[in-house]
C-alpha positions in Angstrom: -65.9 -21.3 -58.9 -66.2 -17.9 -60.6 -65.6 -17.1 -64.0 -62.8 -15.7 -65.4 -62.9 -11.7 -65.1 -60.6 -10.4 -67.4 -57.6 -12.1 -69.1 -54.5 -12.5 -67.4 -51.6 -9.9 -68.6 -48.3 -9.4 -68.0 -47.0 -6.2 -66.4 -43.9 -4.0 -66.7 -40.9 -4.7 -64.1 -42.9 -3.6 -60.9 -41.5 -0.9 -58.7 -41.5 -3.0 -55.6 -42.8 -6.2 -54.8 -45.1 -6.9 -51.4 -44.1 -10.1 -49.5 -47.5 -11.1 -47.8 -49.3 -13.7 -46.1 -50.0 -15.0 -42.6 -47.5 -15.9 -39.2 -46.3 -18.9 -39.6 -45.6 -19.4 -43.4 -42.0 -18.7 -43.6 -42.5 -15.7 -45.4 -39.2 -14.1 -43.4 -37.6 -16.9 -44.3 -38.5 -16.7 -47.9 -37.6 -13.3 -48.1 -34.1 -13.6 -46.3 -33.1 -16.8 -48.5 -34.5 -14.4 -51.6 -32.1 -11.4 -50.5 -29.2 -13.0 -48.8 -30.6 -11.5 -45.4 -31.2 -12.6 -41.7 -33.6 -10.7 -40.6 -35.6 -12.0 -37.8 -39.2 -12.6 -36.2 -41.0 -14.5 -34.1 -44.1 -16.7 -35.1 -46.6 -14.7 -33.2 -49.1 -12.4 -34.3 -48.5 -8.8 -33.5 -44.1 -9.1 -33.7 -43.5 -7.4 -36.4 -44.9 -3.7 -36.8 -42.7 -2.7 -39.6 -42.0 -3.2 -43.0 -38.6 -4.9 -43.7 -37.1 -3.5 -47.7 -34.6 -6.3 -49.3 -33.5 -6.4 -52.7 -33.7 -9.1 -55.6 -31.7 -9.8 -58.8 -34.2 -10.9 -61.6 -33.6 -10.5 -65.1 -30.7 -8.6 -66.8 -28.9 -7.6 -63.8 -31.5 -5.2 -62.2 -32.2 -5.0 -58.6 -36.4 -4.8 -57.5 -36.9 -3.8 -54.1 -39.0 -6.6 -51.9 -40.7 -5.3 -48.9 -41.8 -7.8 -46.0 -45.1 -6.6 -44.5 -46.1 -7.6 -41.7 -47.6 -11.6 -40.9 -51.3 -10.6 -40.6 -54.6 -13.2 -40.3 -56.8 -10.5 -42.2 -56.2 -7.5 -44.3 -59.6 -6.0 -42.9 -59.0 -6.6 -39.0 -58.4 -3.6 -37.0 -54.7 -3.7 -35.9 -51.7 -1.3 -36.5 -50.1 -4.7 -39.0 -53.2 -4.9 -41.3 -53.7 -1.5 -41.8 -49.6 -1.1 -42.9 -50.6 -3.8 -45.1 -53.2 -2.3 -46.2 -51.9 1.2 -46.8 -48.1 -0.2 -48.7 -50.4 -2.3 -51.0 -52.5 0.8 -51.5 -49.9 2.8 -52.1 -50.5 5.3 -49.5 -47.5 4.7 -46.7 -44.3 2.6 -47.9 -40.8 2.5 -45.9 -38.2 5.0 -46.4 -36.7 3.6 -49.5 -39.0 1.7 -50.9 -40.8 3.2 -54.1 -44.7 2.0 -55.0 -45.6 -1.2 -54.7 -46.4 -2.7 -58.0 -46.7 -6.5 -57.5 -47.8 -8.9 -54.8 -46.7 -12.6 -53.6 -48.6 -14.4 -51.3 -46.9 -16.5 -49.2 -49.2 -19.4 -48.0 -48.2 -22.5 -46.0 -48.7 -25.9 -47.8 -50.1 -27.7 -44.9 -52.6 -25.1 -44.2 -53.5 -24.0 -47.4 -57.4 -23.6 -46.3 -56.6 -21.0 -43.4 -54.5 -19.3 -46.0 -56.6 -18.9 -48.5 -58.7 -16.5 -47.3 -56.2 -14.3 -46.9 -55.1 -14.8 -50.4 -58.5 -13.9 -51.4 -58.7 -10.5 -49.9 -55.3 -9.9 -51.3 -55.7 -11.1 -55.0 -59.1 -8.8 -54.9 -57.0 -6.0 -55.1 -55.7 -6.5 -58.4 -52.7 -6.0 -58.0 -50.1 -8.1 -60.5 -49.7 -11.1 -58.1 -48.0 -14.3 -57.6 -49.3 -17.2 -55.4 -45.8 -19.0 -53.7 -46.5 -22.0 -51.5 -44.1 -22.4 -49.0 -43.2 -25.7 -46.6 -43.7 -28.0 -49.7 -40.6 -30.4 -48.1 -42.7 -30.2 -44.8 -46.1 -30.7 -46.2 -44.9 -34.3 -48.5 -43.6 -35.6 -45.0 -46.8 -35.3 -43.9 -48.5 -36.7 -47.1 -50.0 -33.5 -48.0 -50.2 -33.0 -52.0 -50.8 -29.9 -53.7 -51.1 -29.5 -57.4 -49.9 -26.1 -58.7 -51.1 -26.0 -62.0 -54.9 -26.7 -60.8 -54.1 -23.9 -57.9 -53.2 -21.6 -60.3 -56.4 -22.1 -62.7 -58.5 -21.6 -59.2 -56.7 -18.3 -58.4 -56.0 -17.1 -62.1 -52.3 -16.0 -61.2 -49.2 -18.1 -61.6 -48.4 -20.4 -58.9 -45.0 -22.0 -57.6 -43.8 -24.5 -55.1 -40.7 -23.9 -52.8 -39.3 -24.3 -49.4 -37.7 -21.9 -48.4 -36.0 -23.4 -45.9 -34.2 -26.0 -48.2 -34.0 -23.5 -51.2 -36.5 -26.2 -53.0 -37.8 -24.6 -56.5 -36.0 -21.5 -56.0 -35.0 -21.2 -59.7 -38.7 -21.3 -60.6 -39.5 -18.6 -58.1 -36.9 -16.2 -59.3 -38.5 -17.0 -63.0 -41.9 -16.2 -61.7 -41.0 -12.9 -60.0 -40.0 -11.5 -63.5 -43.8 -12.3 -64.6 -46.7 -12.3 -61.9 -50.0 -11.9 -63.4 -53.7 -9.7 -62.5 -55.8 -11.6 -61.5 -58.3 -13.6 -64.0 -60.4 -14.3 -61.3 -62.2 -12.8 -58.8 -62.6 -13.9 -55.0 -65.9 -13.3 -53.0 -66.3 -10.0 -50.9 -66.9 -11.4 -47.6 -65.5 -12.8 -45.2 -68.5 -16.2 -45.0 -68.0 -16.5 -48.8 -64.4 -16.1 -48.8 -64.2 -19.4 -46.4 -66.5 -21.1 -48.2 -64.5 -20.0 -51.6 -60.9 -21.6 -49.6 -62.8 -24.9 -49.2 -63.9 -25.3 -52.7 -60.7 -24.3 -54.0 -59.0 -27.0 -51.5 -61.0 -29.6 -52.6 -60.2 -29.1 -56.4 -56.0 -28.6 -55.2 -54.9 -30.6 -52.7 -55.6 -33.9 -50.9 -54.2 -35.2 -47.3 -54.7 -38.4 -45.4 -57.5 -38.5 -42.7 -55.1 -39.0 -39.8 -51.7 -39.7 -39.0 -49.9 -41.4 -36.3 -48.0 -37.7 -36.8 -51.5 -35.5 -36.1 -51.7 -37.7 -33.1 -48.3 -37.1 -31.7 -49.0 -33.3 -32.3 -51.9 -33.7 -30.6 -50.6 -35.1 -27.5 -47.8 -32.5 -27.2 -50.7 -29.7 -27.6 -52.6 -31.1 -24.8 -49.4 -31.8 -22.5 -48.2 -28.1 -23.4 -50.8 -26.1 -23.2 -51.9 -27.9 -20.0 -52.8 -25.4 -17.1 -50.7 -27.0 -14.5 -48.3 -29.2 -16.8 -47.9 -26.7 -19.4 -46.3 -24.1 -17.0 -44.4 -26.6 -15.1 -43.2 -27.6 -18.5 -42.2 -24.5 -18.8 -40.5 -23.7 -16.0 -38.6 -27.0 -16.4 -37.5 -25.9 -19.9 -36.1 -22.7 -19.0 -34.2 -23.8 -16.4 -32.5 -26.5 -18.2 -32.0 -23.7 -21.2 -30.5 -21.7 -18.3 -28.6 -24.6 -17.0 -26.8 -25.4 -20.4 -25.7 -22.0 -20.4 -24.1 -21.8 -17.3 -22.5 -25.3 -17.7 -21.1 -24.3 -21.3 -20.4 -21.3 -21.3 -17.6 -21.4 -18.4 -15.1 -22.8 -20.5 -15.0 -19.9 -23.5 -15.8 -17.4 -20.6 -12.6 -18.5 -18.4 -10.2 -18.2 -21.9 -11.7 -14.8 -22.9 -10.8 -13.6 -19.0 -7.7 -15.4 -19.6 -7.4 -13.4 -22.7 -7.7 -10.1 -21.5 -5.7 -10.6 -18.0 -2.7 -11.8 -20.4 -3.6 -8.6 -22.4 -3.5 -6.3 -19.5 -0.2 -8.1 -18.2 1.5 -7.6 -21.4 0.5 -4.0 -21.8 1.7 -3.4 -18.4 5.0 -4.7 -18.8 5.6 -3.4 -22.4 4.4 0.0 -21.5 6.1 2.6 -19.6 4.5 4.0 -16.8 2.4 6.8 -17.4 -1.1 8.0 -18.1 -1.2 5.7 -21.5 -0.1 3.0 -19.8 -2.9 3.2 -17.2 -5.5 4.4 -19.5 -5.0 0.7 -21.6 -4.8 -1.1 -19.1 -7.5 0.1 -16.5 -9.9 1.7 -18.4 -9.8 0.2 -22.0 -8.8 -3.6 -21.3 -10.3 -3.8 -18.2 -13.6 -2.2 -18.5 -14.3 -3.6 -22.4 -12.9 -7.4 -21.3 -15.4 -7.1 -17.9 -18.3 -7.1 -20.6 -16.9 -9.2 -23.5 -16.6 -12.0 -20.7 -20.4 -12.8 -21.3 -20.6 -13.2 -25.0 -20.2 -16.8 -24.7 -23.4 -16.9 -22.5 -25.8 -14.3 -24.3 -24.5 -16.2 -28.0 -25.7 -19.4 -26.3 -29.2 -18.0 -25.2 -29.8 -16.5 -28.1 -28.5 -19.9 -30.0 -30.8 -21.8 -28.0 -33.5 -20.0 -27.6 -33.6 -19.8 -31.9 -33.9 -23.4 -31.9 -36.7 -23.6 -29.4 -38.8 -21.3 -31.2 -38.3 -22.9 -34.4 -39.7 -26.3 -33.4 -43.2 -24.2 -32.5 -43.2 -24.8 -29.0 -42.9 -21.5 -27.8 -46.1 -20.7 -29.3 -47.5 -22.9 -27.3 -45.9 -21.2 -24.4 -47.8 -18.3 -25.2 -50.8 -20.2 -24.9 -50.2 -21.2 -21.3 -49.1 -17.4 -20.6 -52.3 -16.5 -22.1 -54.1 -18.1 -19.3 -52.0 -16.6 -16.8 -52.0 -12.8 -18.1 -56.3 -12.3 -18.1 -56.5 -12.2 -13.9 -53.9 -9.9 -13.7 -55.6 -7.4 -16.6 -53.6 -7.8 -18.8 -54.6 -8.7 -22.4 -53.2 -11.9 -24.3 -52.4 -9.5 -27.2 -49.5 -8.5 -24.2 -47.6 -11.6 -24.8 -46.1 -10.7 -27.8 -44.5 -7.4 -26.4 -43.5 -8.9 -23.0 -41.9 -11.6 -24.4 -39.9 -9.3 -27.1 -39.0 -7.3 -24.2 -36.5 -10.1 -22.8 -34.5 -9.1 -25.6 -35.3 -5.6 -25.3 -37.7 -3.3 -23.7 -37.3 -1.1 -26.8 -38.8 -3.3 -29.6 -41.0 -4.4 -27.0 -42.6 -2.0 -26.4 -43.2 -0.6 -30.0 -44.9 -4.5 -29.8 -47.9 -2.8 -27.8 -49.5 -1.1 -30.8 -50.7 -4.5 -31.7 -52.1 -4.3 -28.3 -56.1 -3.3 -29.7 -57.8 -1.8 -26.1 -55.9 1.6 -25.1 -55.7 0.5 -21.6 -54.4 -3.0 -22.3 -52.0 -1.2 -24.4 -50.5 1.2 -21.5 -50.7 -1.4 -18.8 -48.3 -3.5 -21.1 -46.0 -0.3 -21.8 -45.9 0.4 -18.5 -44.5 -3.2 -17.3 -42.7 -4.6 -20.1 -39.3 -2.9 -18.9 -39.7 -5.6 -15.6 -39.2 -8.0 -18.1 -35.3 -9.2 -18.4 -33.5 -8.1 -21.0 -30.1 -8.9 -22.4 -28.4 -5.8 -21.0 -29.0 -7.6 -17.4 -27.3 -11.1 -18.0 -23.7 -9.7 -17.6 -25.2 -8.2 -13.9 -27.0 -11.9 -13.3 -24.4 -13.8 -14.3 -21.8 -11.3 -12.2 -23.8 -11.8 -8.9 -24.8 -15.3 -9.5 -21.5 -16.6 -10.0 -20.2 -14.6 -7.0 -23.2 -16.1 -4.8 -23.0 -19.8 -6.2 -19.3 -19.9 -7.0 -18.4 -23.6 -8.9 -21.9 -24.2 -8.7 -23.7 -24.1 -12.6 -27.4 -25.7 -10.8 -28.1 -23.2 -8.0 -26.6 -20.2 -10.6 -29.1 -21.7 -13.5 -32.3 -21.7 -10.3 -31.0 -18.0 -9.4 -30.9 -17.1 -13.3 -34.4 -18.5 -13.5 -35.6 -17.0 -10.6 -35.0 -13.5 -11.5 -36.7 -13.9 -14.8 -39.2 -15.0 -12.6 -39.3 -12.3 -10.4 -39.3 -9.6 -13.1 -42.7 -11.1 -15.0 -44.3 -10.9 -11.7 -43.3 -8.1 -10.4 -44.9 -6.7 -14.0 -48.1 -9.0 -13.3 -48.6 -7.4 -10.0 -48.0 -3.8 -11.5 -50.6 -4.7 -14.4 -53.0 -5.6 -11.6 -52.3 -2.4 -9.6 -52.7 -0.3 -12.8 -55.6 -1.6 -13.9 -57.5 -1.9 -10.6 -57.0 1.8 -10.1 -55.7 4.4 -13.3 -56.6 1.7 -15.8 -59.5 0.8 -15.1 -61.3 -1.8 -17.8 -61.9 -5.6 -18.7 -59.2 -7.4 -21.1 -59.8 -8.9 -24.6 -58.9 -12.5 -25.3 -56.3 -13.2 -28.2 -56.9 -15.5 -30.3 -53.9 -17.5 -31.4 -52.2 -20.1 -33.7 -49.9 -23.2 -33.3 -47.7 -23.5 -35.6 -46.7 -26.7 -37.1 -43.8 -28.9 -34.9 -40.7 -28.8 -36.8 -37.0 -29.4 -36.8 -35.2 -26.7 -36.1 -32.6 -25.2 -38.4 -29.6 -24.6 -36.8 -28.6 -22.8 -39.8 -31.0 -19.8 -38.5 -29.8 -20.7 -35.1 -26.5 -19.5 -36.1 -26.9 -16.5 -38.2 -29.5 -15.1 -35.5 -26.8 -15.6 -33.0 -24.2 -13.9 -34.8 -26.0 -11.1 -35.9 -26.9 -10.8 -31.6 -23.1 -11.2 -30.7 -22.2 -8.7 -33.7 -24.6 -6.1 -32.0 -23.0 -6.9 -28.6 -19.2 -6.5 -29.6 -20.2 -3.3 -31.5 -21.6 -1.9 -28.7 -18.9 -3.1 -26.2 -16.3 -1.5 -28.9 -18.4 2.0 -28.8 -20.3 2.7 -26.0 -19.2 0.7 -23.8 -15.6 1.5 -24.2 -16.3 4.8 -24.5 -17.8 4.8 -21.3 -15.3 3.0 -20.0 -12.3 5.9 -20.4 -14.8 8.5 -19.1 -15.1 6.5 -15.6 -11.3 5.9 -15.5 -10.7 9.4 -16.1 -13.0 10.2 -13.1 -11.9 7.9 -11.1 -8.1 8.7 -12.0 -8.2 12.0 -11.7 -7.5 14.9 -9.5 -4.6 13.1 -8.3 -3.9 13.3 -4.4 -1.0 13.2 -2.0 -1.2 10.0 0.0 -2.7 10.3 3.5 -0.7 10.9 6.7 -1.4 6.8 7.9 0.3 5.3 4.7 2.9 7.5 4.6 3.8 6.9 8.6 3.1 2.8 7.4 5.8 3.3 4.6 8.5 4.5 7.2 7.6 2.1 9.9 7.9 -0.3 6.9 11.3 0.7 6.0 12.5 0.9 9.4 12.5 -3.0 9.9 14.9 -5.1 9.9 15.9 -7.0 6.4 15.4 -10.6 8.6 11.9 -9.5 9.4 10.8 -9.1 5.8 7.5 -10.4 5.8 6.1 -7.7 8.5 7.5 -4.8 6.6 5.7 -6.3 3.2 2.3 -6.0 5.7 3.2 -2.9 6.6 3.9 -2.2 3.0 0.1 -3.5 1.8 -1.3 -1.8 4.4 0.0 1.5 3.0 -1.0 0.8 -0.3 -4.4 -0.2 0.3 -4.4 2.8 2.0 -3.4 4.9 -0.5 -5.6 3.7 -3.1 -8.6 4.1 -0.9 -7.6 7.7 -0.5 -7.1 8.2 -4.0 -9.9 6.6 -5.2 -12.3 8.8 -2.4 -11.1 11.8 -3.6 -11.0 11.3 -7.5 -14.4 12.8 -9.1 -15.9 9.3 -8.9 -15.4 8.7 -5.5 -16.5 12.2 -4.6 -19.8 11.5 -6.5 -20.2 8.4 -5.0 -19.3 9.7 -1.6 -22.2 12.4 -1.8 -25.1 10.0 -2.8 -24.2 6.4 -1.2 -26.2 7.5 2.2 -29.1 7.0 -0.2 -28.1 3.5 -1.1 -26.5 2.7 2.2 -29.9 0.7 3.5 -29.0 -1.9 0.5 -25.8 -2.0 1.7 -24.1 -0.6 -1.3 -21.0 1.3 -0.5 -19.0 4.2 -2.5 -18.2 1.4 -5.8 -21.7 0.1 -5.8 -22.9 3.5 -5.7 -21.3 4.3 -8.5 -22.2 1.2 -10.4 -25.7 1.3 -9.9 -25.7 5.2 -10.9 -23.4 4.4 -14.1 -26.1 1.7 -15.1 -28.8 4.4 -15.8 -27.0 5.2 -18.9 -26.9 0.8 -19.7 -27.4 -1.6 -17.2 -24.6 -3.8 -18.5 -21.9 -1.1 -17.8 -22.4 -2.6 -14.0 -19.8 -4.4 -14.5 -17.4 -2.4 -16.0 -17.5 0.3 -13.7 -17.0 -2.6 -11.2 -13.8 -4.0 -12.9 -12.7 -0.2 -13.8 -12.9 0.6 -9.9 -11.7 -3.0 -8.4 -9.2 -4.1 -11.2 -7.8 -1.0 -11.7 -6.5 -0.6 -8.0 -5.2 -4.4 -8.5 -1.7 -5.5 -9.0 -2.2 -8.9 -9.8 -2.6 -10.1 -13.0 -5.9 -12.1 -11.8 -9.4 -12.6 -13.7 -12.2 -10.4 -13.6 -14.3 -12.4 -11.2 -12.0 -13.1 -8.8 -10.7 -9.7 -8.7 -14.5 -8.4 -8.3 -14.8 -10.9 -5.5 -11.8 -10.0 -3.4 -13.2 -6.5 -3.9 -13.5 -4.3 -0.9 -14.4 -1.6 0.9 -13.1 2.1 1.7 -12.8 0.3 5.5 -11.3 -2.8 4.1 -14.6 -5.3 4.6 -15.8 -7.6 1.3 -18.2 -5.7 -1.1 -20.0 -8.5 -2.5 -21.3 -10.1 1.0 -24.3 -12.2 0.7 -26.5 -10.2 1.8 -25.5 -7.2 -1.0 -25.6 -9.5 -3.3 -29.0 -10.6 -3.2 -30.0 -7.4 -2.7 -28.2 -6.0 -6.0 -29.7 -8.7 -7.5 -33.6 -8.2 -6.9 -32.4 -4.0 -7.3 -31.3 -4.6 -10.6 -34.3 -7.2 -11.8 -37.1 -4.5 -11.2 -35.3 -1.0 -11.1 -35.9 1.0 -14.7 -32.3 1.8 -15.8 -32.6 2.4 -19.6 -33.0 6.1 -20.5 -33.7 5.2 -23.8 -37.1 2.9 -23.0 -38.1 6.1 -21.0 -38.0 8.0 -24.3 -39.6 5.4 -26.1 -42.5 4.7 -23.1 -43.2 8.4 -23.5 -43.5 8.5 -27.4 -45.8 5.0 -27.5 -47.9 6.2 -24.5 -48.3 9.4 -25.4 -47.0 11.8 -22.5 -43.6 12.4 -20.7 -46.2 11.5 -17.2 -46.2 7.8 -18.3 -42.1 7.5 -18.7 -42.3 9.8 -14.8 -44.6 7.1 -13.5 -42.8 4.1 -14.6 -39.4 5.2 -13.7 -40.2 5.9 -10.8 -42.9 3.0 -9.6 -39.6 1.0 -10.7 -37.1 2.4 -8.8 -38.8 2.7 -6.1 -40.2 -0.6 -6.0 -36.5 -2.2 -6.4 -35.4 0.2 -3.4 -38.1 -1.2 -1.0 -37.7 -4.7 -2.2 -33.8 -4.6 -2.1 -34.3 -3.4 1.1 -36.5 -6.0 2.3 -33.9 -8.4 0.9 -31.0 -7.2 2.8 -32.5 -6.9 6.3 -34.1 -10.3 6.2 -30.8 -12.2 5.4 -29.0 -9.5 7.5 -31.6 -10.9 10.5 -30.8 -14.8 9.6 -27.2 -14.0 10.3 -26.1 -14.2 6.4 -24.3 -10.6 6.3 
């Protein structure tokens, strides 16, 4: 052990305070429970990219600001995470907000106190006033795992304090320790060989752990079965379609009340209303196209729910693993998985992922594909056309669901493998990566992450989407037309029946106003735009409506749907739900809209096309060119036209129009 170098002294109340450490030590966690946030990550190097800025009472009433840098396995490697670490410890680059940093806690995982360590080294070489926190305490005891603090904190020659921060365990001693960390009185080897060998001596003098467990050998049977080749990925597989299964199968009951909901709504508003343009506005554009959306919050809070809880046990870090293996022969880099799987939340954050991505091709390969990965803003679309095309049936919708998850990750693997066979050309690096510990998950976490999701899903469906909602009703109310010459000659054929021949002259009667709204709706703005451009999306068999849906998803893919219900439920006098009205749905020449055959094919255009103008923005300002963004919207779009297409005719050739 070295000497002391100096003796320890207290400093003044630090501007800011740097939360670091490795993945995997509930350092977010920490930090959330120590700021009354939620923010969230994901236990895989290369998540996070940015800085997160909290703030922390300590003593008399003042607020210090605590900044979350990035989970990093080195503060020397050469990734975009270390080297933000390395500059907000420096001082050179801190987050809006955020004033110097003045003070340091390391974060370090009780079980793994070795690995961590070294990291811990590095940092406390800095000299930087620092405090030495070691998390999963409650974790490490079950597993007969012992550290003693006070000899920890004689090693490292900084104060040292015990907590988990999942439990809240020794949280008062933490907040007392924040008021005082300590310089260093010791100083840790320079590199990296004597920095290991420092982590073992320091181990050996700190904590003590049994040989084996019947616990390590559990673990180590659910390693080997999960990261398996073949029985990893079927694993896989298996588990995301019963995820997807549960979702289907509990989400229909709070789905069929919230339709309920807003077909009540929309009832009442009609009958309380007078007629006019208010009347219709409410009731065609604002409850029908915002209820058309809110209808799958039940199903994205569940997947969010659940996939929180699978996470937190560790095993999707061992999904990554098997994905690992899968990734290399399509040129793509294991450093990818981290952005592709961020990008089934969002293509955005994904992307931004990529500058973990080391290689410059690796990194534009992954830009280029992550949008094929599927996001949130699709599951109102899936579970639209999946429920039409499996009606009553949650097992073949859950398969379908699965399937076009499927379909998007390799549609991206065959576009990595095009990409890097010809513009990008190169070999891929390896990723090293970490299993985290198996735990139980918190279904505290659970829950906040899936509020804080449905929070952002109700906002937007209370701004944008509702915004966009009255701007398609207004096109598609508006310039008002005469009815044609056929429904007007059906109206006085209808009136010229006889009273004891009702029931032909109400035919007669719905004739005319199907009819009329046909007109109407062909020669509103909407209908004239669709009109012009549906030859182009005729092949798919997408009529006026879809043409317009498809086009209207460009701005957000979710808005599918309510152009769908805006267009459908607005020329509906029942008082019927939003998927039964989008399944009677039809055509200008009165045939179904949602055949099988245009169903399936919606579905595959909608997996692969690039509808997010915003990702575009994004894909050109991480890749570094407006070409890129060109090349990927259109490789996309053009890829979901020809596969659409290929869809369609081969149903449309077994007979299943």
């Amino acid at each position: 052990m070295d000497a002391p170098a100096s003796q320890p002294t207290q400093p003044t109340a630090p501007s800011s305070i740097a939360l670091l450490g490795n993945p995997n030590v509930g350092k977010t966690t920490l930090f959330n429970r120590l700021c009354a946030l939620r923010q969230k990550t994901s236990n895989f190097p290369g998540t996070t990219q940015e800085a997160r800025l909290g703030w922390v009472t300590l003593e008399h009433d003042t607020e210090t600001c605590l900044v979350d840098l990035p989970g990093v396995y080195s503060l020397e490697l050469d990734l975009t995470e270390s080297a933000l670490c390395r500059d907000a410890l420096d001082g050179k680059a801190m987050p809006p907000g955020a004033a110097p940093v003045g003070a340091q806690v390391i974060v370090v995982d009780a079980a793994n106190l070795v690995r961590n360590l070294v990291i811990a080294g590095q940092a406390l070489r800095r000299r930087l006033p620092s405090l030495v926190v070691v998390n999963m305490i409650d974790s490490a005891r079950r597993r007969g795992v012992h550290v003693d603090a006070d000899a920890l904190s004689q090693c490292l020659g900084v104060p040292v304090v015990l907590v988990s921060a999942r439990s809240g365990e020794g949280f008062d001693a933490l907040r007392a320790a924040l008021r005082s960390p300590a310089i260093p009185s010791r100083t840790p080897p320079e590199t990296l060989d004597g920095l290991e060998r420092w982590a073992d001596e320091v181990y050996a003098h700190v904590g003590s752990a049994p040989e084996s467990s019947r616990r390590d050998r559990v673990t180590d049977r659910l390693d080997r079965a999960f990261t398996h080749p073949v029985l990893g990925v079927t694993l896989f597989a298996l588990i995301m379609t019963g995820l997807f299964w549960v979702i289907f199968r509990l989400a229909a009951y709070p789905m069929d009340w919230i339709d309920m909901i807003f077909a009540t709504l929309g009832g009442a508003a009609e009958s309380l209303l007078p007629a006019g343009i208010l009347r219709d506005l409410l009731v065609d554009g604002v409850i029908a196209g915002v209820g058309a959306t809110l209808i799958f919050l039940p199903q994205i809070c569940l997947l969010f729910f659940l996939i929180s809880l699978l996470e937190d046990t560790g095993y999707l870090a061992r999904a990554a693993f098997v994905i690992d293996r899968l990734l290399r022969p399509f040129g793509l880099s294991g450093h990818a998985f981290v952005p592709l799987l961020s990008s089934h939340a969002c293509a955005l954050p994904g992307i931004m992922a990529a500058r973990a991505v080391p290689d410059r091709r690796d990194r534009l390969a992954t830009i280029l594909v992550a949008p094929f990965m599927s996001c949130t803003a699709r599951i109102p679309v899936y579970v639209l056309l999946t429920t039409l095309l499996f009606p009553e049936r949650p097992a073949m919708q859950a398969i379908a669901f699965t399937g076009c998850y499927a379909l998007g990750i390799l549609a991206g693997l065959i576009s990595s493998l095009v990409a890097r066979r010809t513009i990008l050309r190169g070999a891929s690096r390896p990723m090293a990566l970490e299993l985290p510990t198996y735990r139980a998950p918190s279904v505290r976490t659970a829950l906040l992450t899936t509020y804080d999701r449905a929070k952002v899903f109700v906002r937007k469906a209370g701004t944008m989407i509702l915004a966009i909602s009255i701007v398609l009703w207004w096109l598609g109310e508006y310039p008002h037309s005469d009815p044609p010459p056929q429904a007007i000659e059906l109206r006085e054929q209808a009136s010229a029946i006889e009273p004891a021949d009702a029931s032909a002259a109400l035919e007669l009667a719905d004739e005319a106003d199907r009819l009329e709204a046909s007109h109407s709706a062909r020669q509103s703005f909407l209908g004239r735009l669709g009109e012009g451009l549906s030859p182009v999306f005729a092949p798919l068999g997408y009529d006026r409506q879809l043409t317009i849906g498809v086009l209207a998803s460009f701005a957000a893919r979710e808005v599918f749907v309510t152009t769908m219900a805006v267009q459908v439920v607005g020329t509906d006098e029942d008082d019927e739900g939003v998927f039964d009205a989008l399944k009677g749905a039809r055509r200008d020449d009165g045939s179904p809209v949602f055949t099988p055959s245009t169903s399936w094919s919606l579905l595959v255009y909608y997996v692969l096309a690039m509808q997010c103008l915003p990702t575009l923005v994004v894909t050109a300002r991480e890749a570094g060119g407006a070409k890129w963004a060109f090349l990927q919207l259109a490789w996309m779009c053009g890829l979901a036209y020809i596969l659409a297409l290929i869809v369609r005719q081969a149903l449309l050739a077994m007979g299943l129009a």
